[in-house]
N, C-alpha and C positions, 0 to 999 in steps of 0.2 A: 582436487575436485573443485569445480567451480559452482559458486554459490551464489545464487541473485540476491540483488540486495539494491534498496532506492541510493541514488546518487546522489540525491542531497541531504539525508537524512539518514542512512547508513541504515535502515530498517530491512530485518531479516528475518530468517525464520528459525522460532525459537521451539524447545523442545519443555513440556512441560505435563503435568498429572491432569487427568480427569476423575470422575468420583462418578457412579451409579447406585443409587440405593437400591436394594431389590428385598425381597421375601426372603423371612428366614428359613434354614432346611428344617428336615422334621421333628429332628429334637430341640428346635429352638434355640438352639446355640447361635448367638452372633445373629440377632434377630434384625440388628439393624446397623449392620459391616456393611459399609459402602466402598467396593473393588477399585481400586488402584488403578489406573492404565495409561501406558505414558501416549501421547496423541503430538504430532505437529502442529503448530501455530504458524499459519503461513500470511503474510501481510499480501494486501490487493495489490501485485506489482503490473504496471502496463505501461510499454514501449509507446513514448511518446513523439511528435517531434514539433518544433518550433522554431522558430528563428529567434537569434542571439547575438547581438550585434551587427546585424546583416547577415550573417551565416545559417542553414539552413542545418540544426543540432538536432541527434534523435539521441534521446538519453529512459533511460527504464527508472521510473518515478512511483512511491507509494499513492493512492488515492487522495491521502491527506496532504503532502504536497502538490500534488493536480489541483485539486481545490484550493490550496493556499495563491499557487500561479494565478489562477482563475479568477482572483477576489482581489490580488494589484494591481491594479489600475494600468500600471505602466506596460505591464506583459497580458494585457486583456486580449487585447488584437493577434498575438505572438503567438497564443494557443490554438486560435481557430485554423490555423494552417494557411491564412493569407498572408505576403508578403507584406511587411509595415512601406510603408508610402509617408513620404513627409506633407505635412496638412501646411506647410508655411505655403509651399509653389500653390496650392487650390485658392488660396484668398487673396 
């Protein structure tokens, strides 16, 4: 079975408990037992694409890596989907 999961950072979807406090029943037993329930944990994955060397790469990234991309300097331009252009031939 195939499982998403970010390609730089291996982040997936994990399986873990939630907790609900409710009202006790009427004889008050267990007045404040909060239920068990197991729930998935699913990270923000979304199909990106960029350019990587001159190559045009689509790769499936966590939100926190997008952001991380986004905030180097060097890959700033490589996210917006335009073609990197050498700034030496402009000046």
């Amino acid at each position: 079975m195939f499982m998403a999961k970010c390609e730089i950072c291996n982040k997936k979807s994990e399986v873990g408990r939630t907790s609900r406090h409710r009202r006790g029943v009427a004889s008050k037993k267990f007045l404040h037992k909060a239920t068990k329930k197991k729930k998935v944990f699913k990270p923000n994955l979304q199909k990106i694409t960029y350019y990587e060397a001159g190559k045009q790469v689509t790769k499936i990234l966590c939100s926190s890596c997008i952001r991380r991309l986004k905030k180097d300097t060097s890959t700033q331009e490589l996210i917006t989907g335009k073609k990197p252009t050498s700034q030496s031939a402009s000046a």
